[in-house]
N, C-alpha and C positions, 0 to 999 in steps of 0.2 A: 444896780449892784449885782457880781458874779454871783452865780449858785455853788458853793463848797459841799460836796458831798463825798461819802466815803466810796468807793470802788467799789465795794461789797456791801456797800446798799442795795436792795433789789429794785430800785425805781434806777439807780443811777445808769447804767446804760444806756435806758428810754431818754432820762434828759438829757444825754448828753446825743444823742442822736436826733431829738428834736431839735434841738441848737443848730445842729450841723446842717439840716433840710431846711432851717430857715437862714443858712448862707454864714453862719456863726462858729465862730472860734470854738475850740474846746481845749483842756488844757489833762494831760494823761498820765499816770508815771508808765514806764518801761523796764526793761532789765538793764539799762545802762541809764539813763537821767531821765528827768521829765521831759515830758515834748509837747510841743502845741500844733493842733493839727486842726484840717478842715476837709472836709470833701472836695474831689476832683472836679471844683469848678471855679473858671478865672476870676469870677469876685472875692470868691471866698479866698483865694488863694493870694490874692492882693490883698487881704485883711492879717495875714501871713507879715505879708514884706511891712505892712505898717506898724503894727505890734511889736515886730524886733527890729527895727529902725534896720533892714536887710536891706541891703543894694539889690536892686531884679535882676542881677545879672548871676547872681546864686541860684543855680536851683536846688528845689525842695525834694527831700526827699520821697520817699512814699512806706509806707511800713504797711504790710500787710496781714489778714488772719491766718493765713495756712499758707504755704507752697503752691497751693495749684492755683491760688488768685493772680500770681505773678503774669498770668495770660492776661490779665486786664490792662497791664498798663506797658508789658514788652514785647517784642515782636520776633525776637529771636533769644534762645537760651544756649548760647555754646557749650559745648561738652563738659569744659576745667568749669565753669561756674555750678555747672549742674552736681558735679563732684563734690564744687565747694559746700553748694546749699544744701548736700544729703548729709554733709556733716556736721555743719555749722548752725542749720536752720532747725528749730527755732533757738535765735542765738543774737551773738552782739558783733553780725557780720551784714556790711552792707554793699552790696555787688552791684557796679555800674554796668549797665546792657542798655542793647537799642530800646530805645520807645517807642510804642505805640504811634503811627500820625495822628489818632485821635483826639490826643489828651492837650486840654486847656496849656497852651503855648508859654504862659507865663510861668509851669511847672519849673521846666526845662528850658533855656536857650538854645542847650544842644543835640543833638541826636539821640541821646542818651539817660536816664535815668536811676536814681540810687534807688534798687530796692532788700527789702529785709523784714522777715521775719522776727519780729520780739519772743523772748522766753519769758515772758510773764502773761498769765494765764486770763487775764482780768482785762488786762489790755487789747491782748489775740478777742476777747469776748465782743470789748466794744467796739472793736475796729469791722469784725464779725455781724455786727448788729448794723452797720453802718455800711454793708455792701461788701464787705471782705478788703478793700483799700481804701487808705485814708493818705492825704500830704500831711506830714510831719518831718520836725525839725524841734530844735532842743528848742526849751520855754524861756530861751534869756533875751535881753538886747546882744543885738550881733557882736558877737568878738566880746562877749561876754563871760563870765564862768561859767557855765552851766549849773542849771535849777536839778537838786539831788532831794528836795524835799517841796511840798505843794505849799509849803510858807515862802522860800525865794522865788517859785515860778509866780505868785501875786504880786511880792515886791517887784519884778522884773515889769509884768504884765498889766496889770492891775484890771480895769473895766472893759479893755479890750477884746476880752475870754469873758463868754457868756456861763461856761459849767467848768470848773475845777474839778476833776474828780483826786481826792487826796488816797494815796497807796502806801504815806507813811513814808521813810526814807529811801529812795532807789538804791538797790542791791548792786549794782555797780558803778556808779557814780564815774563811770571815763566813756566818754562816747565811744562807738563803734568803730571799729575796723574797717575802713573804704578799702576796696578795690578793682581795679578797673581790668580791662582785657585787649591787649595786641592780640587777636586772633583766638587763639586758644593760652594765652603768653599771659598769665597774672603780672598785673602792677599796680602795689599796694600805694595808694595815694595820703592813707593816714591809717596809721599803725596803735591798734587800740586795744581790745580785752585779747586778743587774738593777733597772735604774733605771725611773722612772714614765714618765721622758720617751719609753725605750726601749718602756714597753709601751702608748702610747700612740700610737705612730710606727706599729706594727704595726695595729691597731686603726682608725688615722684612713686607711689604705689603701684606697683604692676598689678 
């Protein structure tokens, strides 16, 4: 049976980072929905695609504790995303950039990875405790609605996720903002708390 605990327990961190070192799911809230996540390693990360019945041709994203852990998993930060991230980050903005060659294959298919700072404080903590990166992706069956409280990510997930940590109902409940980069050239691939207009306003600032 999963371990349910609350975020703001003082042990919950620890289990939920022992979970993750023994190659185990963990299931989180966010400032946009719950997420289920694992450490950057390919088992774990195929325990991912099989809890949300995910095709592997998706990749996962990666949510990180601060801005400077993004050196862990990209390999280049163009200028317009750097601009994005001083504004947006810690936010419900997720920026596609090169990858790393190092990171387990099954993350990404392609050259590229989503990453993104959360604005919940709890989360930024355990991701923190867990190395500063974690893969993460919403806690539903794929093409599902997404999990906005730590009762639907069980109905979703159930035995699959070793530690629920519950944060109550997610404060924004619409996934994240993707966007991707021709060069220095944003191109928003899905349009979420954070509008195009809004990241264009920053962007067209002299």
């Amino acid at each position: 049976m999963p371990h349910v605990v609350h975020v703001d327990y003082p042990e919950a961190a620890g289990m939920a980072v022992d979970a993750l070192q023994a190659g185990q799911l963990i299931v989180l809230p966010t400032d946009t929905v719950y997420g289920v996540g694992a450490l950057l390693d390919a088992a774990a990360i195929d325990r991912i695609f099989a809890a949300k019945q995910r095709p592997p041709d998706r990749a996962v994203p990666v949510l990180l504790s601060d801005r400077d852990a993004v050196t862990q998993v990209i390999r280049e930060f163009p200028g317009a995303a750097q601009r994005l991230a001083q504004v947006f980050w810690p936010g419900p903005l997720t920026l596609i950039l090169p990858k790393r060659d190092d990171l387990p294959p099954n993350l990404s298919s392609m050259p590229t990875v989503g990453v993104r700072v959360p604005a919940h404080a709890a989360a930024r903590s355990v991701i923190r405790a867990a190395g500063g990166v974690m893969a993460v992706t919403s806690a539903n069956r794929s093409d599902q609605t997404p999990a906005c409280t730590v009762q639907a990510a069980i109905a979703y997930l159930s035995d699959a996720v070793a530690v629920y940590l519950d944060g109550g109902p997610c404060p924004g409940g619409v996934p994240s903002t993707v966007v991707a980069f021709d060069g220095d050239r944003p191109r928003v691939l899905r349009e979420g708390p954070i509008t195009a207009a809004s990241l264009h306003r920053v962007l067209d600032r002299v």
